[in-house]
C-alpha positions, 0 to 999 in steps of 0.5 A: 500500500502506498503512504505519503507522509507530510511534514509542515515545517513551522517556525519558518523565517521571514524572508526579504530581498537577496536572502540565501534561501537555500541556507535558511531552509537547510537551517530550518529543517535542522532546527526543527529536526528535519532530514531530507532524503533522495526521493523527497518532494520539498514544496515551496510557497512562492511567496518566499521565492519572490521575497528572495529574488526581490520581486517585492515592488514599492507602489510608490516606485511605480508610475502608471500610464494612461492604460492603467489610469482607464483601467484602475478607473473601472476596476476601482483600484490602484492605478499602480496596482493596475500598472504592475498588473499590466506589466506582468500580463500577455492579455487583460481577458475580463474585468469588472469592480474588484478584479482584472482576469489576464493572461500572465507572462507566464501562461496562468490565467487568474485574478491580478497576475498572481500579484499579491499585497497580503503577509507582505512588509509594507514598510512606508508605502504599499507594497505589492509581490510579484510571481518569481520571472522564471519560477521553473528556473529558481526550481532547478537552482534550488534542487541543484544546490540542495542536492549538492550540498546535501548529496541527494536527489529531490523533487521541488514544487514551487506552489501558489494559490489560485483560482479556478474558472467556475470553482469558488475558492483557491488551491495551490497549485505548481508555478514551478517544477524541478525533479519531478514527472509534472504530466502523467500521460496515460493516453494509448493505455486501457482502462480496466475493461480494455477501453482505450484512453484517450484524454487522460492525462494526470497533472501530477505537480498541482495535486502535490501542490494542493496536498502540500498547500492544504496543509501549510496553509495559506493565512497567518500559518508562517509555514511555507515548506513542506515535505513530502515523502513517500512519492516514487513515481516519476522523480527525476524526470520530465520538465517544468510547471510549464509543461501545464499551460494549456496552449492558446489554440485549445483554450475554448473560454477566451 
């Protein structure tokens, strides 16, 4: 019988621009009494990637133009929140008071770019924390070093929480990814009575983010990391958190 484990790993550092994070987990899975193992998944909150690639932008820095006035306008926001919105996004899709659907950079759809203004410093002035650039880029830096420094081999998931057209609430789901099989394709297989397959695929990345998600939380918790162990599908192989973006051409919603 299969049995994933679980490990929240509390008492975790605030984390602020230019921190080594990779000394600062270590540290805190030793402190806590935490070992890590080849064949481990560590899932990681985004927040904290961002926090340490210094994606935490003061709205005061930030000057918005005349698309982002218009916009800010008849959303009810601000107008250098609607700006960052825009400089992050591919596509603006809907809008109405309150919220801006688009099409971020990095092939998400969701509310405001997946900028966030929650559980953040805001020191003098407003703040707002931006999504990673290249979340598949930090995972791949964090698992080579870990790995290194640690003589393993571990899966990594940076997570965030999203949306979901037509779903109330948010889960977490995987904007990064290194080390581990994102996609299970089980198209061309039987099923038990000998059907052939033809749409399954398994998005094996964000039903290991929302597992870890649920359990790290996503208020006032201060635990942004995660273990799990147990997992042996599909280490070590396959590509980034990319690999989920359904493509344009087959989005029947825009």
């Amino acid at each position: 019988m299969k049995e994933l484990k679980l490990r929240v790993i509390p008492n975790f550092p605030m984390i602020k621009n230019g921190d080594d994070l990779v000394e600062i987990i270590l540290e805190s899975l030793e402190t806590n009494g935490c070992q890590l193992v080849s064949g481990d998944i560590l899932v990681i909150a985004q927040k904290i990637v961002s926090k340490a690639e210094g994606r935490l932008i003061a709205l005061d820095t930030v000057q918005p133009g005349q698309e982002a006035e218009t916009l800010a306008h008849q959303t009810e926001k601000d107008p250098r929140l609607v700006q960052l919105i825009l400089n992050e996004s591919a596509e603006v899709m809907r809008s109405k008071p309150g919220v801006i659907i688009v099409r971020h950079k990095l092939g998400h759809v969701g509310a405001n770019a997946g900028i966030d203004q929650s559980n953040i410093e805001q020191g003098e002035g407003e703040s707002a924390l931006l999504l990673p650039e290249n979340p598949d880029e930090s995972a791949k830096l964090l698992k080579k070093s870990i790995d290194k420094r640690l003589d393993i081999d571990i899966g990594i998931i940076i997570a965030d929480s999203m949306n979901r057209p037509w779903r109330l609430g948010t889960v977490g789901e995987a904007i990064g990814c290194a080390g581990i099989m994102v996609l299970d394709d089980r198209r061309g297989e039987t099923d038990l009575f000998g059907r052939e397959l033809k749409v399954t695929l398994i998005n094996r990345a964000d039903a290991i983010a929302a597992f870890a998600t649920l359990a790290m939380g996503e208020t006032t918790e201060k635990t942004p990391l995660a273990i799990i162990s147990g997992w042996e599908q599909g280490l070590g192989e396959g590509g980034g958190a990319a690999e989920i973006m359904r493509p344009i051409e087959d989005d029947l919603f825009n």
